[in-house]
C-alpha positions as CSV (number, residue, x, y, z in Angstrom):
1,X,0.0,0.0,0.0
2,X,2.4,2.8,1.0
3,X,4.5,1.5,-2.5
4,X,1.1,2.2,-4.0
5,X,1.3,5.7,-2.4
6,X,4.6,6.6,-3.6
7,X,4.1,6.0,-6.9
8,X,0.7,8.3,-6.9
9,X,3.1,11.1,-5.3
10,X,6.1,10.7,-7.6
11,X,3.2,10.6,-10.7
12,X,1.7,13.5,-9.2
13,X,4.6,15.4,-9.2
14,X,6.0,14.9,-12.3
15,X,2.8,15.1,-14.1
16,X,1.0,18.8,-13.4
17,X,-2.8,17.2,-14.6
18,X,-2.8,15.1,-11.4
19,X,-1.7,18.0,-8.8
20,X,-5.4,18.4,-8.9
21,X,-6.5,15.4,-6.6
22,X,-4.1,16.7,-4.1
23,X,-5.3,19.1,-2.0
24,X,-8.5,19.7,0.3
25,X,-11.7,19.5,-1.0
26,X,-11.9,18.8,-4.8
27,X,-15.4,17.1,-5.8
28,X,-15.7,15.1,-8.4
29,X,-18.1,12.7,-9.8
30,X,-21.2,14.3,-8.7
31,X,-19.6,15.0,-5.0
32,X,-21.1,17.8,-3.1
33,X,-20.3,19.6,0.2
34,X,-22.2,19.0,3.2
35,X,-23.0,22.0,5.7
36,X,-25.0,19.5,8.1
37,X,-23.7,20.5,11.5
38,X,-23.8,17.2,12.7
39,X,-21.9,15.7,10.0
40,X,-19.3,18.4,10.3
41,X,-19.1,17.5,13.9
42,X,-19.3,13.8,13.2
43,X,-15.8,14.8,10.7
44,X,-14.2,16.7,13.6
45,X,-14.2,13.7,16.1
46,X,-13.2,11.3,13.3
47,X,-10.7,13.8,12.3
48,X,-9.0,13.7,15.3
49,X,-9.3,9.7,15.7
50,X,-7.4,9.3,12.8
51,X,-5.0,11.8,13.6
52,X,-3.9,9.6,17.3
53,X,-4.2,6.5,15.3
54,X,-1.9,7.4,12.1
55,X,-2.8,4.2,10.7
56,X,-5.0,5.2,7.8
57,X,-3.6,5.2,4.3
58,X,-6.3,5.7,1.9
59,X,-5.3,6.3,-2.0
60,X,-6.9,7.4,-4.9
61,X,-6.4,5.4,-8.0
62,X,-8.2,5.8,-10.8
63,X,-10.3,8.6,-12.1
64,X,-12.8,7.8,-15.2
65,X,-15.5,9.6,-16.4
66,X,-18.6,9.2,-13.8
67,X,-16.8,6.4,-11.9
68,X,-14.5,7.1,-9.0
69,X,-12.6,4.1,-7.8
70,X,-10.0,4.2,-4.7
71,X,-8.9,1.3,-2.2
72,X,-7.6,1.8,1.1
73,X,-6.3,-0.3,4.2
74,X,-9.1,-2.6,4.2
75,X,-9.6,-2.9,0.8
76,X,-12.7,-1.7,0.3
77,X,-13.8,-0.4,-3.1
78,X,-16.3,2.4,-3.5
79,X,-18.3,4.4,-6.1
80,X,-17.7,7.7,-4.8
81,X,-20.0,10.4,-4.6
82,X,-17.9,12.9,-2.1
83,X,-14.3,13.1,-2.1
84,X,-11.7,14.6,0.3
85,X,-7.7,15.0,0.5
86,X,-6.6,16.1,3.5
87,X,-2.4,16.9,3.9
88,X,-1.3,15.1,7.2
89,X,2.0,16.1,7.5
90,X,3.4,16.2,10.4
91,X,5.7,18.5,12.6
92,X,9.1,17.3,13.5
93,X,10.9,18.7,16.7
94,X,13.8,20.8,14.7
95,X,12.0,20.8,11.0
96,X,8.5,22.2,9.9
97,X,9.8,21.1,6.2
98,X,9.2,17.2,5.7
99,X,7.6,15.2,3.0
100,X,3.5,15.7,2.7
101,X,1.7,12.5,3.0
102,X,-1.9,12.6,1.8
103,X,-4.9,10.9,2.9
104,X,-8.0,10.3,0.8
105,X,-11.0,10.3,2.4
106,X,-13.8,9.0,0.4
107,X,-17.4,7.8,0.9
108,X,-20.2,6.9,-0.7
109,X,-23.1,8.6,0.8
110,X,-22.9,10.4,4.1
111,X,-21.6,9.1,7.0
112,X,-24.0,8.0,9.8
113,X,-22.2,6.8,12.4
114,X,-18.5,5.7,14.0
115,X,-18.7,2.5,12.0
116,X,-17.9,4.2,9.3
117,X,-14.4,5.8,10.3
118,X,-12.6,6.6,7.6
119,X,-15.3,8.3,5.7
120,X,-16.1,11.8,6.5
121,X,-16.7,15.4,5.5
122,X,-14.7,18.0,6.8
123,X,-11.2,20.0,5.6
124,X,-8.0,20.6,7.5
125,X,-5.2,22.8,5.9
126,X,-1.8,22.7,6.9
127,X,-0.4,24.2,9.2
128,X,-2.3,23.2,11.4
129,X,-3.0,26.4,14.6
């Protein structure tokens, strides 16, 4: 998976077309903002879940017309309907320059409870306040 990763990053970089599904929100395929308070709160919590847990490595791969495919650590396989990337980068002691990793947080419909835990709305910027 984080080979997987890599190679998305290095494409990304060398090819200008792709910088455009790194960043915060970017909607595609239909995908729409939510302004549900309770979602945005839902995001918040599972924001910061996933920020303690640093486990969650979730990559887009392809892009076609009307069809949004990614995989991520459990393998799942969506259509997606809303899409977020999210910059967790992270601070080191002695160094606020390191190497961006991204997450991509994708889902299907909105989320309705903890179950779902890597799928969310919400945006974080870096750096973080």
């Amino acid at each position: 998976m984080r080979a997987t990763f890599l190679l998305l990053l290095l494409l990304a970089l060398v090819n200008p077309s792709m910088q455009y599904y790194f960043g915060n929100w970017q909607p595609i395929s239909n995908a729409t903002v939510s302004t549900d308070p309770q979602i945005r709160s839902l995001a918040n919590a599972t924001i910061n879940w996933h920020n303690k847990q640093r486990n969650a490595h979730i990559v887009l791969l392809n892009v076609t017309g009307g069809l949004t495919q990614v995989i991520g650590n459990m393998g799942v396989v969506l259509e997606v309907h809303y899409v977020l990337f999210v910059d967790v980068l992270q601070p080191k002691p002695n160094n606020r320059i390191a190497m961006k990793h991204y997450q991509c947080f994708v889902f299907d419909h909105p989320p309705k409870d903890n179950a779902l835990s890597f799928m969310y709305f919400g945006k974080r910027t870096w750096p973080r306040n």
